[in-house]
Structures are given as C-alpha cells and as structure tokens.
C-alpha positions in Angstrom: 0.0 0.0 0.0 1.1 3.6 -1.4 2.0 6.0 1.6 -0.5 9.4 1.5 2.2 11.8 0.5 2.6 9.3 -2.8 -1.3 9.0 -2.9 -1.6 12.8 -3.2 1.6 13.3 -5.7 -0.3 10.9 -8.3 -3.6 12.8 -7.6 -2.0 16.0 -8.1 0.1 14.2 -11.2 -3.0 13.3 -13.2 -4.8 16.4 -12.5 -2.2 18.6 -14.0 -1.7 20.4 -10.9 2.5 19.2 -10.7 4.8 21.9 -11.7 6.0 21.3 -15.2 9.6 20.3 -14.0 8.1 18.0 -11.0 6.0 16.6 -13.6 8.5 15.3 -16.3 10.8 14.2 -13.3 7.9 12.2 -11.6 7.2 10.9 -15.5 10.7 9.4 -16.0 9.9 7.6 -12.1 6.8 6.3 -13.4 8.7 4.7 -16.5 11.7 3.4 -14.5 9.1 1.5 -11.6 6.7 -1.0 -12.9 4.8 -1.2 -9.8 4.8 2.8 -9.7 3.3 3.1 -13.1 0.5 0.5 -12.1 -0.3 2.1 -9.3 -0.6 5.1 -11.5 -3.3 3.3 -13.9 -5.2 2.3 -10.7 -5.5 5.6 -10.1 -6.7 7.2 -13.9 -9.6 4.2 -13.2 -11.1 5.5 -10.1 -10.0 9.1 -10.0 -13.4 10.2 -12.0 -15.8 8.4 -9.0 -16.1 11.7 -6.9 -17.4 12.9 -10.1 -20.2 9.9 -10.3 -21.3 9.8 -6.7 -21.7 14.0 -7.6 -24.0 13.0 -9.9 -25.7 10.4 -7.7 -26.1 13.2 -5.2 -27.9 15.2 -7.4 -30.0 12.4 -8.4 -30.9 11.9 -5.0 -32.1 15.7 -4.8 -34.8 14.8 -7.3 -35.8 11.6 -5.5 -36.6 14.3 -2.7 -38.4 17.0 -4.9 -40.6 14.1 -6.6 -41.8 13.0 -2.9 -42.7 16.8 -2.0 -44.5 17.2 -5.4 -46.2 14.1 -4.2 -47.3 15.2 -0.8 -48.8 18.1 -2.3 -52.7 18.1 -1.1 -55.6 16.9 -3.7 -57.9 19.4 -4.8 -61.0 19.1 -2.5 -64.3 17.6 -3.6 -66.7 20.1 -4.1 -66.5 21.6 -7.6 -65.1 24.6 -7.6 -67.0 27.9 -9.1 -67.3 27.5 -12.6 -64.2 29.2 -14.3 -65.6 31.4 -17.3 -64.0 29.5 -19.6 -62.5 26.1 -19.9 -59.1 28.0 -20.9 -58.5 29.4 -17.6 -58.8 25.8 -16.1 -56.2 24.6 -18.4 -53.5 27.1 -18.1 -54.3 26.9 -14.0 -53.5 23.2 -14.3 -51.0 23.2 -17.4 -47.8 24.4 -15.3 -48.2 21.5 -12.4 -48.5 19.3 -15.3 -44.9 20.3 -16.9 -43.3 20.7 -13.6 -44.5 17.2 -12.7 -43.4 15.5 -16.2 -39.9 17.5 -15.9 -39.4 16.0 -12.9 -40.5 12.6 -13.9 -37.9 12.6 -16.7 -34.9 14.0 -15.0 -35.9 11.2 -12.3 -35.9 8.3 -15.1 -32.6 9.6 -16.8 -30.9 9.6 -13.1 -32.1 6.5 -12.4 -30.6 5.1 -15.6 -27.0 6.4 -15.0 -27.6 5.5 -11.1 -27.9 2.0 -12.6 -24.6 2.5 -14.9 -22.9 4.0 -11.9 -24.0 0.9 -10.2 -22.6 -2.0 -12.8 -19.3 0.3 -13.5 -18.6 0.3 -9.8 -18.9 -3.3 -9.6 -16.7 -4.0 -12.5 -14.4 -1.5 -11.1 -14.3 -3.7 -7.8 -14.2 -6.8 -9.3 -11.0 -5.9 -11.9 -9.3 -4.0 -8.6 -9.8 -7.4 -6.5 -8.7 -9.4 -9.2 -5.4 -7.6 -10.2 -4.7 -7.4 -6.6 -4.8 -11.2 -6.2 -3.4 -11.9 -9.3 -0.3 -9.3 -8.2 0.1 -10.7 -4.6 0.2 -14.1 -6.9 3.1 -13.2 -8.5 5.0 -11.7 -5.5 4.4 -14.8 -3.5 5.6 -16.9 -7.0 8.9 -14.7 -6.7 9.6 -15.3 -3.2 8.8 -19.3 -3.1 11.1 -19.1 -6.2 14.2 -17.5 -4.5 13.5 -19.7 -1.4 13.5 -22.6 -3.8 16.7 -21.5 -5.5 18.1 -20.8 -2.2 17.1 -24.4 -0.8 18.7 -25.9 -3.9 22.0 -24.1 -3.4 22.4 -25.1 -0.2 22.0 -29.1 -1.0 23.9 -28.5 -3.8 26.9 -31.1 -3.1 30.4 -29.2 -2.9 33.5 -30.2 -4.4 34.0 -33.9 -4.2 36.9 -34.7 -1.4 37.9 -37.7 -0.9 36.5 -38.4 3.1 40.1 -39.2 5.5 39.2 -42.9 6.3 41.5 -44.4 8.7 43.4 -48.3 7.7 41.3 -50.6 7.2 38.2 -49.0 7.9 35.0 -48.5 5.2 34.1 -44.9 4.0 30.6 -44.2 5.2 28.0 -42.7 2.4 26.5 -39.4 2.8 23.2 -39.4 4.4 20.5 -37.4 3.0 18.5 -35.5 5.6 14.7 -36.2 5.0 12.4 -32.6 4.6 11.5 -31.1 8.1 7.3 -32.0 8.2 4.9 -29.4 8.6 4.3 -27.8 12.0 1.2 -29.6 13.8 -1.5 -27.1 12.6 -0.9 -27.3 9.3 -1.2 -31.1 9.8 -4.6 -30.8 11.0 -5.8 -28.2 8.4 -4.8 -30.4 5.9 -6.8 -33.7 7.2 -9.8 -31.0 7.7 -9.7 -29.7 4.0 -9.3 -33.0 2.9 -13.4 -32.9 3.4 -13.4 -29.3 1.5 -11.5 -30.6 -1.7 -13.8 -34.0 -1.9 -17.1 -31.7 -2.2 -15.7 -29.0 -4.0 -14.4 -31.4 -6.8 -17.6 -33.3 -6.4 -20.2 -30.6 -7.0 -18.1 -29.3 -10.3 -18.3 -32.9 -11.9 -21.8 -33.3 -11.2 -22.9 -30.5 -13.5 -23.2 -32.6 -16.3 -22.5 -31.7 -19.5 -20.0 -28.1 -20.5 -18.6 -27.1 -23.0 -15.7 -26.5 -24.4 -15.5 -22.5 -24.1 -13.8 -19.8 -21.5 -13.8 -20.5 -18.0 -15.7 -23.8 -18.1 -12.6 -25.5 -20.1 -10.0 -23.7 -17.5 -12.0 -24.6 -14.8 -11.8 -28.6 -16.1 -8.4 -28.6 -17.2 -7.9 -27.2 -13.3 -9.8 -29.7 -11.6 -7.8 -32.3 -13.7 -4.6 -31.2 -12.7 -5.7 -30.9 -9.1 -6.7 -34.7 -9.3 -3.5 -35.2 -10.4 -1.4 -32.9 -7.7 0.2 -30.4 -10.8 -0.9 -27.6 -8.2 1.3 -25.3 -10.0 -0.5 -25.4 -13.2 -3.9 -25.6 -11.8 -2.7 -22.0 -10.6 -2.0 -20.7 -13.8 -5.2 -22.1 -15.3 -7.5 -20.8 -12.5 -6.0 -17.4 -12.8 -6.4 -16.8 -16.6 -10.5 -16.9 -15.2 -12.1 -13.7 -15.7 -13.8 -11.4 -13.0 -17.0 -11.2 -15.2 -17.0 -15.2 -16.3 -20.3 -17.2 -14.1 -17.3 -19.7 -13.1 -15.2 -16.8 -11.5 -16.5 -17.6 -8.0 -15.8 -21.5 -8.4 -12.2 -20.9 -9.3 -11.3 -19.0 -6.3 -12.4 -21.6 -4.1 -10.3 -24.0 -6.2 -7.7 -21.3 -6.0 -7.5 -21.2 -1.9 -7.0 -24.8 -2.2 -4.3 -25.0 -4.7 -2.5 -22.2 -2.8 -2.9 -23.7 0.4 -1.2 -27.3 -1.4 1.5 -25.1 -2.9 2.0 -23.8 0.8 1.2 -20.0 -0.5 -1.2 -19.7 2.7 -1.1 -15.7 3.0 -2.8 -16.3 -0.8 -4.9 -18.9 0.1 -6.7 -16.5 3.1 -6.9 -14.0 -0.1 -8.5 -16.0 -2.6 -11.2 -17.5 0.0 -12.2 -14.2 1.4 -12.5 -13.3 -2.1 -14.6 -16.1 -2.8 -16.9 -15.6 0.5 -18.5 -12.6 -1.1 -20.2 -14.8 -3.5 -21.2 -17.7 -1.0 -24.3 -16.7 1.4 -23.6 -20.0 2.9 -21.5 -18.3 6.1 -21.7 -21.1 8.2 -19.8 -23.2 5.3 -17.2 -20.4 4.9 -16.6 -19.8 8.3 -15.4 -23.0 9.0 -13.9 -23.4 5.8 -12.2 -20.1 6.5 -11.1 -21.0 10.1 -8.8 -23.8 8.3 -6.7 -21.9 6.1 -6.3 -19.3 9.0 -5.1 -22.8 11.0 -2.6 -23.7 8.1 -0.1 -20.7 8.9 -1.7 -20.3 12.6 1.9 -18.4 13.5 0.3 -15.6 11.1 -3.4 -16.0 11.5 -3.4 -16.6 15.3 -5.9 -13.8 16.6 -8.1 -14.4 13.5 -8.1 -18.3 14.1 -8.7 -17.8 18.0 -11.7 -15.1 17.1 -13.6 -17.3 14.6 -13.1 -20.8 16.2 -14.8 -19.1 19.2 -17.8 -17.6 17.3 -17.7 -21.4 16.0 -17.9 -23.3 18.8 -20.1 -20.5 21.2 -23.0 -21.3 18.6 -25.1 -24.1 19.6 -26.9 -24.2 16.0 -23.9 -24.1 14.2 -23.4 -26.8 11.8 -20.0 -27.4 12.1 -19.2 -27.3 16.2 -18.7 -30.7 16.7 -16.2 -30.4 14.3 -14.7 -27.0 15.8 -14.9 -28.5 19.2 -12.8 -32.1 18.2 -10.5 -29.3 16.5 -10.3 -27.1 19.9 -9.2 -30.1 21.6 -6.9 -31.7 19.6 -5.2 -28.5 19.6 -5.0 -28.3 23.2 -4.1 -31.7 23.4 -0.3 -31.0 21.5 -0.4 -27.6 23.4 -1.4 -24.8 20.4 -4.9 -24.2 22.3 -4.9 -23.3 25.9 -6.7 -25.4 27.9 
C-alpha cells in the first residue's frame, strides 16, 4: 500500500496540478518503476468516481423533490366555481403538469445512469480485486522461487573430497537428511480440507455436461490437474478466469486450495475471502475459512482464536462438533490453551 504523501503526488500528477519540472521528473519515475506506473493506472480508473457519486447526489435531490411534489394536497371535492372559460382551467393546471413530467424525466434519466454507476462500480471492484490477487500471486511466486533456489543451493553437493578414512576402515556414504514435516497445525488443516476438496471437486463434476468454451474448459483442465497434484499449473489455469466469467467464483475456491497445497497460505486466506462474497452460505465459509487461517496459525493466530470461538459458542452451528474435536486436539499438543 502507497503512503499518502505518494497518494496525493499521483492525484496532483493526473490532475495537472505538478509543476512542469516536478511533472517530467515524476514521469521518467513512473517509466523506470513498474509497480509505480501501475499504481498510476489504478489511479486514472477511479480518479473520475467523486465525479459519479456527484451525480448520484444530485440524483438523489430529485428523488426528494418528486416526494414533495407528491405530498402536495388533492384538490377538495366540491366543484369549484365555474371558471368562465374552460381556458383558464387549463392554463391553472398546465404548469403543475410540466413541472410534474420534468421531474418525472430528469428522475428516469438519473435513475438510468444510477444503474450504470451501479454495474461500473462493480466491474471496477471486481477488476481492482482481481489484479490485486493476481499481483500478490506473482510476489508470493517470486519469493517461493528465490527460497526454492536458495534451498537448492544449499543441497547442492560441494566439491568432491575424498573423506580421510583411517586403515582398514569402510568410507561411510552421505546421508540425505529427509524434509523437516509441517508444524502440527498445518497437519490438522490439511486432514480437515481434505473434506473441502472432496465436495468442491464433487459438485463441479456433477454439473453434467459443458462445453468446451472460457472458464468452463479452465475450470476442467484445473480440476484435472488438481486430481493429479500439478498444483502449479492448476494456478495458472485458474487465474487466466475472468472477473465477469459465471465460473469466477468457483475458481477461487479452487484457487484457496491450490495455494494452500502449494503452501502459499497468505494467498490462500486471499482467494477465499474473495470467494466468500459470492457464497451466502456463512456457516460453510466460516469454518472453511477457520482452516486456512489454522494452516499458517503463526500468522493468522488472533483471527483463528476469534472465529473458532464464534464457532464453537453457537449451539446451531453446523460445524461445532467439528470445531470443538479441533479445539481439543489443539490443546491436546499444546497450540490451544486449555
């Protein structure tokens, strides 16, 4: 996240409020810093909203003046004295009338561009929440990389020397030491999401029939390679899965899994709250949620704590058995207090 002193430079950049010298300097910045520049774009997106919700505003102002035209009180019942022509009637009644159909059009042609406002903020949301995921993606990809390349380095077998072995004696071979296992709570997330992958597998196969076009065929060719534990090319399938496609939703819940088996937790937790906005199911995604908080519990700790509680304090909850066999085994090995 952009400090607000860089916030307000950009602001000020795109507006055309920078001095001209400030301006081409912070120009050459923008083309030397990739992450600057699309922070930049970000920026040019949303910088015309004050400008919509203006608009919305004054929207709302006729909202209000239709509902005091409204209130206005009927003419009363008894005829009134008999005007001396029907002409004077008319032109009595004939300003109302205009006032009355003005309004009623300026309030249709707001609430059209309320409606616009409504599906571009959306979008806006969406493509913002997607770039963000698919950007914290590729900075966890770098870093799993260099740890990866580091780890290799240092297994990497030196130069070969000859081991001193005293007369008579057998040179011993080099041992290989085995991968340290994962810390206890990641153990039990992963024998918990076992469950999660079985029925979120399950419910994509028993649509039927698909076809063969745009996020349906990614979506397959994901849950294919998931079957078959390529979790790093289910990740690149599942993110080529656009915001606006009706399978979106589905392949951020596949997502959260395929991070959590690549061990990319922080972009598991993403991807699932993500996908929680699209499930109205909260007592499935609490619990499901509570599991990848429990798979890097070091980092999650206060968040795990806060919704295992709000878990197991519900009698009606679906899942407290399950959160209460989790409490304990976690106290048993001395994660939860007792």
């Amino acid at each position: 996240m952009i400090d607000q002193a860089l916030h307000d430079k950009i602001e000020a950049y795109l507006l055309g409020n920078l001095p001209p010298a400030e301006a081409v300097a912070f120009e050459k910045q923008i083309q030397g810093d990739p992450e600057l520049a699309g922070e930049v774009e970000l920026h040019r997106l949303i910088l015309p909203v004050p400008d919509r919700l203006a608009e919305l505003e004054l929207q709302q102002d006729f909202a209000s003046w239709q509902r005091e035209l409204d209130a206005i009180d009927p003419p009363p019942k008894s005829p009134p004295p008999a005007p001396k022509t029907g002409y004077a009637k008319f032109w009595l009644v004939a300003p109302v009338l205009l006032l009355l159909a003005g309004a009623f059009g300026l309030w249709r042609y707001y609430e059209g561009q309320l409606a616009q406002e409504r599906a571009e903020r959306r979008r806006l949301e969406q493509a913002l929440e997607a770039e963000k995921l698919e950007s914290d993606r590729q900075k966890q990809e770098i870093r799993q990389l260099r740890e990866d390349l580091l780890r290799s380095q240092q297994s990497a077998p030196g130069p070969a020397v000859e081991p001193a072995t005293p007369p008579g004696g057998n040179q011993q071979a080099a041992v290989t030491q085995p991968p340290a296992p994962d810390p206890e709570w990641t153990q039990l997330a992963d024998q918990e999401l076992i469950a999660y992958a079985d029925i979120m597998l399950e419910s994509l196969r028993d649509r039927g029939v698909r076809s063969d076009a745009g996020g349906e065929e990614l979506v397959d060719k994901a849950d294919t390679a998931i079957l078959n534990k390529k979790y790093r090319e289910a990740t690149k399938l599942l993110t080529r899965v656009k915001a606006n496609d009706p399978l979106y939703p589905k392949s951020l819940e596949m997502l959260a899994y395929v991070y959590f088996k690549r061990k990319l937790y922080a972009q598991a937790v993403d991807a699932y709250r993500i996908y929680r906005t699209f499930d109205s199911d909260t007592d499935k995604t609490d619990w499901d949620l509570c599991l990848f908080y429990l798979a890097d519990y070091q980092r999650y700790r206060s968040e795990f704590q806060e919704l295992l509680n709000k878990i197991t304090g519900d009698a009606k909850h679906p899942r407290r058995d399950k959160a209460l066999a989790l409490r304990d085994a976690l106290a048993e090995r001395g994660i939860w207090p007792k």
